[in-house]
C-alpha positions in Angstrom: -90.2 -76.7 -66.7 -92.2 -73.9 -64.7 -93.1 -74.0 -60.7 -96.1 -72.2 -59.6 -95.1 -70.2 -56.6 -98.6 -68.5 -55.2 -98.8 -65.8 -58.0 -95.8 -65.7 -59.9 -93.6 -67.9 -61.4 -89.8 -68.1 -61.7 -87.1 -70.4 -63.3 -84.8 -72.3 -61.4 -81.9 -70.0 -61.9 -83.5 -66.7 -60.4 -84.3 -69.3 -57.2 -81.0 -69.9 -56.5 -79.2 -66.7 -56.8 -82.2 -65.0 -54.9 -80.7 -68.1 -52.1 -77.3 -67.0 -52.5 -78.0 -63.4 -51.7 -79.9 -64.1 -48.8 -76.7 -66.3 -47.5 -74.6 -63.3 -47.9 -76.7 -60.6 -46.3 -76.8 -62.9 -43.4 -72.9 -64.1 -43.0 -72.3 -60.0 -43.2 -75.0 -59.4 -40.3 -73.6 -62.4 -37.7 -69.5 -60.6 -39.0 -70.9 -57.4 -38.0 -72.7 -58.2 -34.7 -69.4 -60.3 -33.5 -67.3 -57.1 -34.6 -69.5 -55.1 -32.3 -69.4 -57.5 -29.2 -65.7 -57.6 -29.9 -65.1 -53.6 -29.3 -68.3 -53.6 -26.7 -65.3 -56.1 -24.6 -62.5 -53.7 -24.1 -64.7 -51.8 -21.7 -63.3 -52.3 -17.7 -65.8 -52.8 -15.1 -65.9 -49.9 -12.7 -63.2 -50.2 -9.6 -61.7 -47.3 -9.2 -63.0 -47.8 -4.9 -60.3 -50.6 -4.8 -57.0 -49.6 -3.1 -54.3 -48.9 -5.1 -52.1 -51.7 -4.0 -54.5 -53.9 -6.1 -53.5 -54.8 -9.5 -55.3 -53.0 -12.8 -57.3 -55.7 -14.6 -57.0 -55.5 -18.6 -59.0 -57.2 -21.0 -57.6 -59.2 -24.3 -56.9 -56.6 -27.1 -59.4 -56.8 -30.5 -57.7 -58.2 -33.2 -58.0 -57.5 -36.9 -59.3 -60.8 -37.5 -63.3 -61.4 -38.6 -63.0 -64.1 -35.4 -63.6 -61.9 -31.9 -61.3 -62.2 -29.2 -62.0 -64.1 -25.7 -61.0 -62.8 -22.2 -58.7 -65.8 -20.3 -60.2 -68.0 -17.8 -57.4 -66.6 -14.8 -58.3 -63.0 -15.7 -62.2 -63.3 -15.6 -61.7 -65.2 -12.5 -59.4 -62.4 -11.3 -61.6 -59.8 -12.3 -64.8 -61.2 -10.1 -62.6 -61.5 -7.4 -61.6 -57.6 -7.5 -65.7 -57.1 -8.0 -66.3 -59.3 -4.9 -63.6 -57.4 -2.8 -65.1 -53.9 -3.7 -68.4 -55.2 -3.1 -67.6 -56.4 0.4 -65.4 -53.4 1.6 -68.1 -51.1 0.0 -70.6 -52.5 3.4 -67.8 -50.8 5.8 -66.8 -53.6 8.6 -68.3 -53.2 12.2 -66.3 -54.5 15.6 -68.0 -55.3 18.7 -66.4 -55.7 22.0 -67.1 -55.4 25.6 -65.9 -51.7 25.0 -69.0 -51.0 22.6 -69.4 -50.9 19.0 -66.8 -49.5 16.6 -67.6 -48.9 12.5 -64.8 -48.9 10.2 -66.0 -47.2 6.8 -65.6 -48.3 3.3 -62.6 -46.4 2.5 -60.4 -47.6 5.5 -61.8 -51.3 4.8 -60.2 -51.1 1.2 -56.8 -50.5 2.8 -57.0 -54.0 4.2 -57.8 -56.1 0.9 -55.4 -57.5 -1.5 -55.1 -59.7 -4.6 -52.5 -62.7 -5.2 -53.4 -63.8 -8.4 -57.0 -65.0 -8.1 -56.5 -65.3 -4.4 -58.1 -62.1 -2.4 -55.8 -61.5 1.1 -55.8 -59.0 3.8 -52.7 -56.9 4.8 -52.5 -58.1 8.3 -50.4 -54.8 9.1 -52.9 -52.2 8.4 -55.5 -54.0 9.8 -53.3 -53.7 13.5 -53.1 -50.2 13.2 -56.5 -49.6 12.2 -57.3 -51.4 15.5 -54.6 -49.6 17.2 -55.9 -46.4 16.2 -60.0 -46.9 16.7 -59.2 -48.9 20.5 -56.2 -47.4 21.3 -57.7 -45.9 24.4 -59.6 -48.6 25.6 -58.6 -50.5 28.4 -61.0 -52.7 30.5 -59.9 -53.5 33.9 -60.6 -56.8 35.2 -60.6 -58.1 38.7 -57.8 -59.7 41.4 -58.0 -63.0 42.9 -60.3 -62.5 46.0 -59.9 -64.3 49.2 -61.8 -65.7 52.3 -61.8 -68.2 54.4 -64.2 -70.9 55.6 -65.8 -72.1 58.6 -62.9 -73.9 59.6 -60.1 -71.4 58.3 -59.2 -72.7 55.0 -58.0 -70.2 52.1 -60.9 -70.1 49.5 -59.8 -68.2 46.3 -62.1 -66.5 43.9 -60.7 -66.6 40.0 -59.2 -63.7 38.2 -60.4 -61.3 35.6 -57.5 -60.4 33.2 -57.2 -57.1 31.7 -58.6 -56.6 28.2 -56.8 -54.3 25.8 -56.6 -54.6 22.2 -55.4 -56.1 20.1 -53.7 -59.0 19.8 -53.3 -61.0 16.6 -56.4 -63.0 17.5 -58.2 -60.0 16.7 -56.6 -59.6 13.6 -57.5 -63.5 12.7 -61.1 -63.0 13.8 -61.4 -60.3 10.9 -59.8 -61.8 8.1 -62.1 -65.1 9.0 -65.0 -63.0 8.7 -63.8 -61.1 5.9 -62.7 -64.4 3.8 -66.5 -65.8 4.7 -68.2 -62.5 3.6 -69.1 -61.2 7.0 -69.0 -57.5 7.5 -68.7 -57.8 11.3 -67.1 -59.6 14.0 -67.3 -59.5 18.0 -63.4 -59.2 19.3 -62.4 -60.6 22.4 -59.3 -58.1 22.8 -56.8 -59.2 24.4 -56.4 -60.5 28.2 -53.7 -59.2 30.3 -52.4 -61.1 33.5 -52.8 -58.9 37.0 -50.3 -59.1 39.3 -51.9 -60.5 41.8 -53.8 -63.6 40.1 -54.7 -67.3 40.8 -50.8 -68.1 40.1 -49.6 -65.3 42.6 -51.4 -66.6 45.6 -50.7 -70.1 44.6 -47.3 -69.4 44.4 -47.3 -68.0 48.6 -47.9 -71.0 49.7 -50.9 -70.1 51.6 -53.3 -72.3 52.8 -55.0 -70.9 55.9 -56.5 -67.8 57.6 -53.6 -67.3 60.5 -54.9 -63.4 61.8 -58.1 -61.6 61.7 -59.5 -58.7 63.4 -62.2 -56.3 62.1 -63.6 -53.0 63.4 -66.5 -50.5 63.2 -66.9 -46.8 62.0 -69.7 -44.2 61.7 -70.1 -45.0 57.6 -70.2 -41.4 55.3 -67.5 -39.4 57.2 -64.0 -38.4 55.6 -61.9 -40.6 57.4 -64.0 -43.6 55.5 -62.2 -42.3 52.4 -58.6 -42.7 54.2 -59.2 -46.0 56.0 -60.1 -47.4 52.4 -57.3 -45.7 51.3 -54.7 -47.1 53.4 -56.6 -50.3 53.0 -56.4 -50.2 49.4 -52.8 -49.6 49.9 -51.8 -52.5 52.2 -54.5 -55.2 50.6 -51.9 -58.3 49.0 -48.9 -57.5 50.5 -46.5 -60.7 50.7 -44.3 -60.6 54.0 -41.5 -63.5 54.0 -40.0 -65.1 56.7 -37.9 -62.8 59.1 -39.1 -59.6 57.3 -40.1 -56.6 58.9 -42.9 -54.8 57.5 -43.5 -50.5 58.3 -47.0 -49.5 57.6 -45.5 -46.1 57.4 -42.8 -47.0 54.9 -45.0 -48.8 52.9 -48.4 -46.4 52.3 -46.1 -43.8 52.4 -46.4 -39.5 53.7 -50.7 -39.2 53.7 -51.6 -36.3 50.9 -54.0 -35.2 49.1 -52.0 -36.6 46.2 -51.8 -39.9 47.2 -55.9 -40.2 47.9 -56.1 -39.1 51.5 -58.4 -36.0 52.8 -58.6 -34.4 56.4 -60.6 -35.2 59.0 -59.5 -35.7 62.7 -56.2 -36.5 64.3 -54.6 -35.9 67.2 -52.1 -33.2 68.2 -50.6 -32.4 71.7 -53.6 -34.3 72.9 -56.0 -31.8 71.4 -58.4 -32.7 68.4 -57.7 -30.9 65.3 -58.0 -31.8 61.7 -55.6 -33.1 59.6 -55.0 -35.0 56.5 -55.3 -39.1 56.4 -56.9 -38.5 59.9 -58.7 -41.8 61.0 -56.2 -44.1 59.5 -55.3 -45.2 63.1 -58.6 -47.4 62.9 -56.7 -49.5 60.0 -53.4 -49.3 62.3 -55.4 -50.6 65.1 -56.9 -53.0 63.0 -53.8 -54.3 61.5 -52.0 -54.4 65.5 -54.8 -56.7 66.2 -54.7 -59.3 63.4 -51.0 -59.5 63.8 -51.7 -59.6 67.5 -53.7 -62.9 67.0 -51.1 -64.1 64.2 -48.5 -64.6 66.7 -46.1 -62.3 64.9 -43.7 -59.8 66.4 -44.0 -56.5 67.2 -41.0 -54.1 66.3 -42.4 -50.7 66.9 -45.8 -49.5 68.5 -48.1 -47.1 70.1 -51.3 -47.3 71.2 -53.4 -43.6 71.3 -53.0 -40.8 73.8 -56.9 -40.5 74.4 -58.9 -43.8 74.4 -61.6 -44.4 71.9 -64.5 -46.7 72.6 -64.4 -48.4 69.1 -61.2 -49.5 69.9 -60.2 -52.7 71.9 -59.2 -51.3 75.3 -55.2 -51.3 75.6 -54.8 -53.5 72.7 -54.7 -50.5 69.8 -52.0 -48.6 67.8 -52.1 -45.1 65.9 -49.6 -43.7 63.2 -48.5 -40.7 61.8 -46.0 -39.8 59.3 -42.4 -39.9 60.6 -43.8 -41.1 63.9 -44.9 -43.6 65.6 -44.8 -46.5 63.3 -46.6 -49.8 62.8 -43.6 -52.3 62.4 -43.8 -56.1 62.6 -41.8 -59.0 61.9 -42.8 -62.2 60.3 -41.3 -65.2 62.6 -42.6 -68.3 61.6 -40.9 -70.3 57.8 -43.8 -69.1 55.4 -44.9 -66.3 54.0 -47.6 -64.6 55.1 -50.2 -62.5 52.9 -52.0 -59.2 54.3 -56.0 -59.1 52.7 -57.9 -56.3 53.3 -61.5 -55.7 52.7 -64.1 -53.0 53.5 -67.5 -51.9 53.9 -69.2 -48.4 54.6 -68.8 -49.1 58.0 -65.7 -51.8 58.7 -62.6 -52.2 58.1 -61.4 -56.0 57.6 -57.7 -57.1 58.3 -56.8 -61.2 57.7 -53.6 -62.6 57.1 -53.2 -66.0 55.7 -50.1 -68.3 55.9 -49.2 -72.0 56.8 -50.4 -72.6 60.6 -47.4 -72.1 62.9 -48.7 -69.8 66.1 -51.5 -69.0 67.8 -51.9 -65.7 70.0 -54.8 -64.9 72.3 -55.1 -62.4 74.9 -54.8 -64.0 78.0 -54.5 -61.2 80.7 -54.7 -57.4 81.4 -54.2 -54.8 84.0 -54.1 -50.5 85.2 -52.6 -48.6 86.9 -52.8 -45.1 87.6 -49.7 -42.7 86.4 -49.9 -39.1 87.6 -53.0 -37.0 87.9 -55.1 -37.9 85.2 -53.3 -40.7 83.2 -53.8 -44.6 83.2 -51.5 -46.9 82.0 -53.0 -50.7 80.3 -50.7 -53.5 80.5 -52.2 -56.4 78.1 -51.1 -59.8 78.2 -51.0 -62.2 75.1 -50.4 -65.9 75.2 -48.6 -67.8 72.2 -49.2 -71.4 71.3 -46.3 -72.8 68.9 -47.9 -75.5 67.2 -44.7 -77.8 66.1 -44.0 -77.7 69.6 -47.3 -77.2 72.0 -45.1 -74.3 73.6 -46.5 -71.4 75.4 -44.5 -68.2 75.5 -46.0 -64.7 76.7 -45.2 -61.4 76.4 -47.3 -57.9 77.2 -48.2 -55.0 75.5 -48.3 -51.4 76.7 -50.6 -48.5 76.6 -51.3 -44.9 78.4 -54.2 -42.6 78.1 -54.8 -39.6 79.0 -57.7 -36.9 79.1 -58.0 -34.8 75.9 -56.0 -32.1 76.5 -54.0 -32.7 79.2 -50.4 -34.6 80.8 -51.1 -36.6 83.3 -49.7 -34.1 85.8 -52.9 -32.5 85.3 -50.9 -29.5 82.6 -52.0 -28.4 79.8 -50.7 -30.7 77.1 -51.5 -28.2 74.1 -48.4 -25.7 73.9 -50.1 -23.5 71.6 -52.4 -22.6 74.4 -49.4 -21.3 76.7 -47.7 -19.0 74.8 -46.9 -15.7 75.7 -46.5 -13.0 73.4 -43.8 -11.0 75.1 -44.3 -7.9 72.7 -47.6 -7.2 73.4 -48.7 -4.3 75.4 -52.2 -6.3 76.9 -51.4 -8.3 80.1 -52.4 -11.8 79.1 -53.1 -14.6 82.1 -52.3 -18.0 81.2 -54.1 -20.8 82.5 -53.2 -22.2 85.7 -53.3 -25.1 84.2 -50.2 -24.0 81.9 -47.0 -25.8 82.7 -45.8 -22.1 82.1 -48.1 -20.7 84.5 -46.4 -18.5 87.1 -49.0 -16.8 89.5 -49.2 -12.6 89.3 -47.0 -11.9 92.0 -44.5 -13.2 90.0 -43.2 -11.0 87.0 -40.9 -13.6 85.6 -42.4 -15.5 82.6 -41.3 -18.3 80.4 -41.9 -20.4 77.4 -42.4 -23.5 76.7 -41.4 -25.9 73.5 -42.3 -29.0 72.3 -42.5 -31.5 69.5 -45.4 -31.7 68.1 -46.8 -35.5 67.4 -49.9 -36.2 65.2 -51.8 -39.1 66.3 -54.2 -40.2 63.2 -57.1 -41.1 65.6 
């Protein structure tokens, strides 16, 4: 039997063996294609960025079979992992602080990645020293506790402000969050160091109460501004405890240029000359007078040679290196802190303690000594509070015009010397404890030890 098929005809036979060969060309295209996917698979995606330290991904070897081979599950799930990782480092990483912003490139970001398994990690390690390295010389200073007082004398403390420096494993953890999540920044908070004198250190004093307090006045822009912040710079948060004795001198130390102070004007031999850490004599006074009003005891003072208007008069003290001295003694059971502040044009001293005793100026008198000299005799009145006792005791000063003793001499040596090898006759000035009148032709010398009076 025939089948019409559109023009021509064929038999049965030729139907099926045209079927068959058509089967065969087919199976041998689909064995061919698989053959080609099979060697297209032992190609390696492209990470040579990745750090060494990572392992090298291989794919399943091609095997003789017609049947291609399959990459495992755990080393495709590896390999998009090691893709993820180089596409995260590739954005670099950024850090921002309160220091600024730093970039870390691509290259150093690569050094922090690593691979467990399927499990990306971060090597904690170089991470540190690549902080170490881009913030190593950063450092931002925070603040000390600040005190004051209120209305009715209670100790009212401002908080701290650590020290930031970096880095501390916070850090670390804040980057290797962000990293795990896919972020390519992160702001640090670097990491807070305690100042010595904090919330804890003033709790830990004891004190409660403003005890002492004196402030006074200066001409702001001058030189000796520098030196009275200085020396109160020095002296601000000092601790005194019961029965010690505290030297101003011994504790700022020889004024110098080193150590922050410049020259303005001081006194020597009576005389006004310039000289370096000149002015610090308005902290000394300033200082006398809180402790004055404290109650505490004085070990060692003196007031100036020449009076000063900004001064309280008789109740004031100058230093100089070697001597005289500021020295005082803390007498009552607690200890008792020394705050200084400043302003361009005053200089603050309070001290603040436990409330023990009161002191108040309660008298003062003059006298004349010699010539041109006048010596101040002040009075102050304690008030023990455990005890409603009232003691006294005075405090002594002597002043004198600038340039002379009180006998009415010449107090500056340097203007009495006689050079004995020189040819020119030279008169002295009668005023010269030297001075020996022209019908005289013996002459003489006089020496003395010089004393610098920080005015």
């Amino acid at each position: 039997m025939f089948k019409r098929q559109g023009q021509r005809w064929s038999s049965p036979s030729k139907a099926r063996w045209r079927a068959i060969f058509i089967t065969f060309v087919v199976l041998a295209a689909v064995v061919f294609s698989l053959t080609l996917i099979s060697a297209g698979s032992g190609e390696k995606p492209h990470i040579s960025s990745l750090p060494l330290a990572l392992p090298v991904l291989t794919t399943s070897s091609v095997v003789k079979e017609p049947a291609p081979t399959t990459t495992t599950v755990s080393q495709t799930d590896r390999l998009q992992v090691v893709i993820d990782l180089n596409n995260l480092a590739s954005k670099g990483f950024l850090t921002l602080s309160v220091a600024g912003p730093i970039v870390f490139f691509p290259d150093e970001v690569r050094t922090w990645l690593q691979l467990d398994g399927t499990t990306p990690g971060f090597d904690e390690q170089t991470i540190k020293s690549s902080l170490d390295r881009a913030y190593g010389e950063v450092y931002i200073e925070g603040s000390d506790v600040w005190l004051n007082a209120s209305e009715d004398g209670l100790l009212e403390v401002s908080e701290d402000l650590p020290d930031r420096i970096c880095c501390s494993q916070d850090d670390i953890n804040l980057i290797t969050t962000a990293l795990s999540q896919g972020k390519s920044h992160v702001t640090l908070e670097l990491s807070p160091v305690d100042r010595d004198r904090d919330t804890e250190w003033i709790n830990s004093t004891g004190a409660t109460h403003l005890v002492g307090e004196f402030t006074t006045y200066y001409p702001s822009g001058r030189p000796r501004v520098t030196n009275i912040h200085r020396i109160a710079e020095l002296t601000r948060g000092v601790v005194i405890e019961p029965e010690q004795t505290f030297s101003l001198n011994e504790h700022v130390g020889e004024r110098t240029l080193e150590n922050g102070f410049v020259a303005d004007g001081a006194i020597v031999h009576g005389v006004l000359v310039q000289a370096v850490g000149g002015g610090i004599s308005q902290f000394a006074t300033t200082l006398f007078n809180a402790v004055f009003f404290a109650g505490l005891d004085f070990e060692e003072y003196k007031s100036h040679s020449i009076y000063f208007r900004r001064y309280p008069y008789g109740r004031e003290a100058t230093i100089s290196w070697g001597w005289p001295d500021l020295e005082f003694t803390n007498i009552t059971p607690y200890p008792v802190v020394i705050w200084t502040s400043v302003t361009p044009d005053s200089v603050t001293v309070q001290f603040y303690s436990q409330p023990w005793v009161i002191g108040e100026q309660t008298g003062q008198t003059s006298r004349s000594v010699g010539e041109e000299c006048t010596a101040v005799t002040t009075e102050r009145s304690r008030t023990w509070l455990d005890t409603g006792e009232i003691t006294i005791d005075y405090f002594q000063a002597q002043y004198r015009p600038e340039g002379l003793n009180c006998d009415g001499t010449l107090s500056d040596p340097t203007a009495c010397i006689i050079d004995e090898e020189s040819e020119e006759l030279v008169e002295l000035d009668p005023r010269c404890p030297n001075y020996v009148p022209a019908s005289t032709t013996t002459t003489t010398t006089t020496t003395t030890t010089t004393t610098t009076e920080a005015n």
